[in-house]
N, C-alpha and C positions, 0 to 999 in steps of 0.2 A: 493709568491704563493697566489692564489687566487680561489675561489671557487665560483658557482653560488648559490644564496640565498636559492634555492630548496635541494642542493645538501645536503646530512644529515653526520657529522662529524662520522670520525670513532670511536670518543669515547668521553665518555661523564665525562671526570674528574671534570667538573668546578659544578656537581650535586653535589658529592662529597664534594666541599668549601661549598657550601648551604647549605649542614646537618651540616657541622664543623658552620655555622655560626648560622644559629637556635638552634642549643645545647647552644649555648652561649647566647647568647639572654632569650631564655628559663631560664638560671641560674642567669643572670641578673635580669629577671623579678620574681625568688623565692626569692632573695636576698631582693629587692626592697618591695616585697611585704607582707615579714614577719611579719612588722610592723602594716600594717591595719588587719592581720589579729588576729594579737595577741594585738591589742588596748584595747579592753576590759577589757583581762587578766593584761595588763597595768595597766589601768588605776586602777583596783581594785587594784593592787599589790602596787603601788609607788603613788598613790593619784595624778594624771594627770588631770589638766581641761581640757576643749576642746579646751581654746586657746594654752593650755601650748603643747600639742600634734599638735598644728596648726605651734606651734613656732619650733617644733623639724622637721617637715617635709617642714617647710619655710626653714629653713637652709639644709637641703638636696636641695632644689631645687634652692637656690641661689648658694651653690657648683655645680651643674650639669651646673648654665648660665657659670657660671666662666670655668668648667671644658671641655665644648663643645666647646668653639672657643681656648682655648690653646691645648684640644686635638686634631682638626681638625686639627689647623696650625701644631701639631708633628705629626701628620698623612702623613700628604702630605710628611713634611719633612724625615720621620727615614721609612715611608714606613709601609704597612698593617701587615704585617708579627711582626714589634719587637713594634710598636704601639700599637697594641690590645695586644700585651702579656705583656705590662707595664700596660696599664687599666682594665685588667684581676686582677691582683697582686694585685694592689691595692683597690679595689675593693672587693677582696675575703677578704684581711686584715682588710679591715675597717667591714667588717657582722660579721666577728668572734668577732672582738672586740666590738658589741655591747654584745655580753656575758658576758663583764665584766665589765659593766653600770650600777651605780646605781641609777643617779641626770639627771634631766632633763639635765643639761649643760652637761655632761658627754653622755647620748643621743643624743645631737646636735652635738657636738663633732664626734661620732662614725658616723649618719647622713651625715653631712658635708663630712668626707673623702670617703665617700660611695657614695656619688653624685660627686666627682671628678674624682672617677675610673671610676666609672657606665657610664658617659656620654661620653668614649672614645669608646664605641660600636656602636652606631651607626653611626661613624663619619666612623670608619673602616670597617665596615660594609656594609657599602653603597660602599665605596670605591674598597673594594672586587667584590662586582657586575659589577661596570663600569671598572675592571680590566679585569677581567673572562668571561663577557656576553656581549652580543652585544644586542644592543637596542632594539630590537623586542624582546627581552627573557626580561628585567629585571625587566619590572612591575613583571613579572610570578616569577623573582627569590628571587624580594623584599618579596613577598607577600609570598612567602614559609616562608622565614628566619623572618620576621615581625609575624608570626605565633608563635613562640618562645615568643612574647609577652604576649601572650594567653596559651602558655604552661607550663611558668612560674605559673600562678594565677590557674591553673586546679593541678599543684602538691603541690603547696606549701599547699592547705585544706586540704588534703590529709595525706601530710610529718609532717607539725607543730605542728596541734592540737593531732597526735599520739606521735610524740617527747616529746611535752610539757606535756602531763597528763601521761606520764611514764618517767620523767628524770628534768623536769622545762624547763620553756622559754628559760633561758639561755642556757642548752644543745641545743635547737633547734636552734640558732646562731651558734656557735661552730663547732655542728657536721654536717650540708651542706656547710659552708666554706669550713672544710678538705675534705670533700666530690668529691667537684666539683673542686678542683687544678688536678684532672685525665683530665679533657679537656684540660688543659694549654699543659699537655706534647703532646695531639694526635696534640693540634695545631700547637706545634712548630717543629713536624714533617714533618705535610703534607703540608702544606702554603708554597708555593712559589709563584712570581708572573709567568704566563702562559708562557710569554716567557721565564723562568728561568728552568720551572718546568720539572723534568726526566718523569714522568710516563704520560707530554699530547702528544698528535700523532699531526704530522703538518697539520691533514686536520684540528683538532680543534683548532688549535691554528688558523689556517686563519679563521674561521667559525667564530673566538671571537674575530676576527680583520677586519674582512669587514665593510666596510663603515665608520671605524676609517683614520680620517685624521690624516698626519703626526705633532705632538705639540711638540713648543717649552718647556722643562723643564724647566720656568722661574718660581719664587715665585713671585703670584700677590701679591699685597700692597695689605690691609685692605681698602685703601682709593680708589683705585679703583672698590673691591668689593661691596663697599659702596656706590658706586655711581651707580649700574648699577641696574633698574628694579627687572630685572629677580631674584637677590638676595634676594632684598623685596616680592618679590612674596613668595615666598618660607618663606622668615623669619613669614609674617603676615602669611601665613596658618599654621605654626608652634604655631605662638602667642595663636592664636584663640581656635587651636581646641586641641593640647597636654594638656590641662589643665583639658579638662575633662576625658581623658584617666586615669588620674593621681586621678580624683575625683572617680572614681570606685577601681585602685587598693589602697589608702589610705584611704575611704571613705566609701567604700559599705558593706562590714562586719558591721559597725558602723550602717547603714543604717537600716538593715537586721534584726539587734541587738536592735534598738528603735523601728521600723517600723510595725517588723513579731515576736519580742519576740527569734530572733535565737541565740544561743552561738555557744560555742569553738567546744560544740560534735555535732550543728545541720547545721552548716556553712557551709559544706561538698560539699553535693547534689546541692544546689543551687548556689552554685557557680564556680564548675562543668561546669554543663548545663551553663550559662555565658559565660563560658571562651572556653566551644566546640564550642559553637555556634561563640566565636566571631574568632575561629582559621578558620572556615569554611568560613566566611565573610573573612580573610586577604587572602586567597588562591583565594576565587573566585572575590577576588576584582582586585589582581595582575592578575588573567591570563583572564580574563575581557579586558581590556584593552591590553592586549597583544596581545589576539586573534584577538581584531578587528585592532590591529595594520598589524598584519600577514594576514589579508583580506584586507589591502588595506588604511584603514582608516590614516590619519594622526595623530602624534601625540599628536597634538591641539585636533581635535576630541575626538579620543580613549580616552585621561584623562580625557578632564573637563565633557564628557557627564557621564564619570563613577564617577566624584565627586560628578555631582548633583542627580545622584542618592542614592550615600549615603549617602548626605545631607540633601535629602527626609525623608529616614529610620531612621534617628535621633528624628525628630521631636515628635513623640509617647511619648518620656521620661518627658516631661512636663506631664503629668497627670499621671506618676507611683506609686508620691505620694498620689492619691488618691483613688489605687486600694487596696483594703483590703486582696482580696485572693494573700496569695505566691507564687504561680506560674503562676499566669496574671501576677504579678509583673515580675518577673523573666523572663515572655517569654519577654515582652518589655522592658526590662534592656538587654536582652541577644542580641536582635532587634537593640538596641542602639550600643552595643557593635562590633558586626558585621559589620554595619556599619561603623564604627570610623576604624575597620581594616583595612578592604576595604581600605577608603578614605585614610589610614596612605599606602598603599601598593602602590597608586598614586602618595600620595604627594610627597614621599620620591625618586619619579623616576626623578621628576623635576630635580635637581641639575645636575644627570649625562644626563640629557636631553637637556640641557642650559649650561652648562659650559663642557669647556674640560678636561681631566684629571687631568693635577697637581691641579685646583681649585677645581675640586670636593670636599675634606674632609675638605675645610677651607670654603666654601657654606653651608655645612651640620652642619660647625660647629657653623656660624652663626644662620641659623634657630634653630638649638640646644636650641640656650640661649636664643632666643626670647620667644619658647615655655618654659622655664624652669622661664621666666620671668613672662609670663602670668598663668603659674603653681603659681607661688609665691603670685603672687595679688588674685589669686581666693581661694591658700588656707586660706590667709590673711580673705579674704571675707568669706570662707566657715565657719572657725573658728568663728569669731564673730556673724554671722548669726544663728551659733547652741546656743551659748550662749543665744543672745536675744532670739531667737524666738522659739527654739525646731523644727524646722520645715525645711526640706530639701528641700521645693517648688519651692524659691525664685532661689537656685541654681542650680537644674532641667529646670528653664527658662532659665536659661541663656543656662546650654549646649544646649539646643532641639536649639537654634538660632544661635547657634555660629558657626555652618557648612555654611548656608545660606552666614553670613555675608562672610564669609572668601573666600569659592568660587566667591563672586562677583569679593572681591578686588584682588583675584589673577588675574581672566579675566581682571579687569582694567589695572595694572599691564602690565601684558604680553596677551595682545590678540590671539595672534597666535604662542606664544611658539616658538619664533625663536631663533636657536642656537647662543650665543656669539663664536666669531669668539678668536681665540689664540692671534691673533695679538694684538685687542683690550683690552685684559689684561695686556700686555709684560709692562715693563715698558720703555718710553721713557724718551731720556734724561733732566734729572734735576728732576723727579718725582721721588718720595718718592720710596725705593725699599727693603727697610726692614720691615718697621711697616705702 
């Protein structure tokens, strides 16, 4: 059955998977982000340097490289559905158990397994989308569920510093793990893939199957993922720019805290407004680009002109260090932030834009580790640069440049965003078809 591009679906279930999928994102991003916020409290509690805190968040983010291309490759493999409810599980285990951490290594420890669950979200995630939506919707649908990034860091100011000054830090680990296992069960309800699922109507099922060619269900090699562009595109705009995504939710508290004089009860407000502002930037970055998809524009177009605009709006964060009032600060942090959505609500459409479906979540999975690699160098970097220097300028240069560089290389890359064909992954005979 087939439908004409105008034609409007009798129902709209696959909006539905997009909330199921931003609630989790969102919990991801409290999880994640408990740590910078309660750094401080840290550090005063358990006598933490700045490297030793750089160490504990280097091993989160070295689990997340490791964690995103084995999760990606069981993605494709076990399917969206019992995939994300294994990297759900684990994930929630590893945040509870930093409750009962006392030692830096005991930290890394809990860290580590917390970046091994954590990074099986966005591999399914994405995956979910190029299941559910058809290509003109999924910058719009990225860009909703990528919003969860940002909703994450607007409750955790909120939740933690109220847990923590009435119960301890460590209740505030403890009690949003048990918290948040309530999504695990709504997800393993409603999740089905479109064609499986009871409650879609067949006009939507064809509306989220138009213009889907028929694919072989082969597992690409690594070695041929490896070889192709399009993957690189996507990994270097990972490298480049997830690192400073990662410099705001582990970093900016601390910032905030040296900078403007803020703690645990003034953190609140200001980071707030940040994390509104940057959920509004991932909405209007994804349906940005969708819109001008849906006028006509191609897909080469629609994204990279909405990358270098967010690439633009980045650049202000070099001289944040040198604004003294709070909230100049805060608007071009929040500036920054938005932007970084946006661009994340693009980037992350590449994949199901360029590859076909069984590659999608082992593409996503790759770029995963790239950015969780360049995570790792930079907080290497960030670490020792607060040491030496007291001073967060050095590494404000780099994010405010790091959009520019990475848009380039991806136009080098892929000039025109043309789809990798099924065939050209399939394996032929004698080529590698396992690893």
């Amino acid at each position: 059955m087939t439908i004409a591009l105008s034609d409007k679906p009798a129902t709209r279930y696959r909006w539905l998977i997009c909330a199921l999928l931003f609630l989790a994102i969102g919990i991801n991003y409290i999880d994640r982000q408990m740590i910078g916020i309660l750094k401080p409290t840290l550090q005063k509690d358990l006598g933490w340097t700045e490297v030793a805190y750089a160490n504990i968040v280097f091993w989160f983010q070295l689990a997340y490289a490791i964690g995103f291309v084995t999760f990606g490759r069981a993605i494709d493999l076990l399917g969206v559905r019992i995939g994300y409810a294994v990297a759900f599980v684990v994930w929630t285990a590893a945040s509870i158990a930093h409750g009962f951490a006392h030692t830096v290594i005991q930290f890394a420890l809990a860290r580590f397994s917390l970046g091994l669950g954590e990074s099986g979200a966005f591999p399914a995630s994405l995956k979910a989308v190029s299941e559910w939506f058809p290509q003109k919707e999924r910058a719009q649908a990225v860009g909703l569920f990528n919003a969860g990034t940002a909703l994450g860091p607007i409750v955790t100011p909120l939740l933690v510093p109220a847990v923590t000054l009435a119960f301890g830090w460590r209740a505030a680990f403890i009690a949003t793990g048990l918290i948040t296992l309530l999504w695990l069960v709504a997800w393993l309800l409603v999740y089905r893939s479109p064609e499986q699922h009871p409650k879609i109507s067949a006009s939507e099922l064809a509306y989220i199957q138009d213009g889907r060619t028929d694919e072989v269900a082969v597992r690409t090699p690594w070695r041929t993922l490896l070889r192709r562009r399009e993957a690189w595109a996507y990994a270097v705009g990972k490298f480049l720019t997830d690192p400073v995504w990662w410099l705001y939710l582990f970093w900016l508290p601390d910032f905030l805290n040296k900078r403007h004089g803020l703690d645990l009860k003034s953190f609140g407000p200001p980071l707030i407004a940040i994390y509104l502002v940057a959920d509004i930037g991932s909405i209007l970055g994804g349906w940005s680009s969708s819109r001008q998809m849906k006028a006509g524009r191609s897909a080469n177009a629609a994204r990279k002109w909405t990358l270098l605009a967010c690439a633009l709006a980045v650049t202000p964060i070099v001289l944040v260090q040198f604004v003294d009032n709070l909230w100049g600060a805060v608007a071009i942090i929040a500036l920054a932030a938005a932007a970084h959505q946006a661009w994340s609500a693009n980037l992350m459409t590449l994949p199901s834009d360029l590859f076909p479906r069984q590659s999608v979540a082992s593409v996503i999975g790759l770029g995963g580790a790239a950015g969780a690699i360049g995570g790792m160098l930079m907080t290497t970097f960030n670490g020792r640069v607060l040491e030496a220097l007291g001073s967060y300028q050095p590494i404000f240069m780099v994010a405010g440049g790091a959009y520019l560089v990475a848009l380039l290389l991806i136009h080098l890359l892929t000039p025109r965003l043309r789809p990798v064909r099924a065939e050209d992954l399939t394996p032929r005979t004698g080529e590698e078809t396992a690893r």
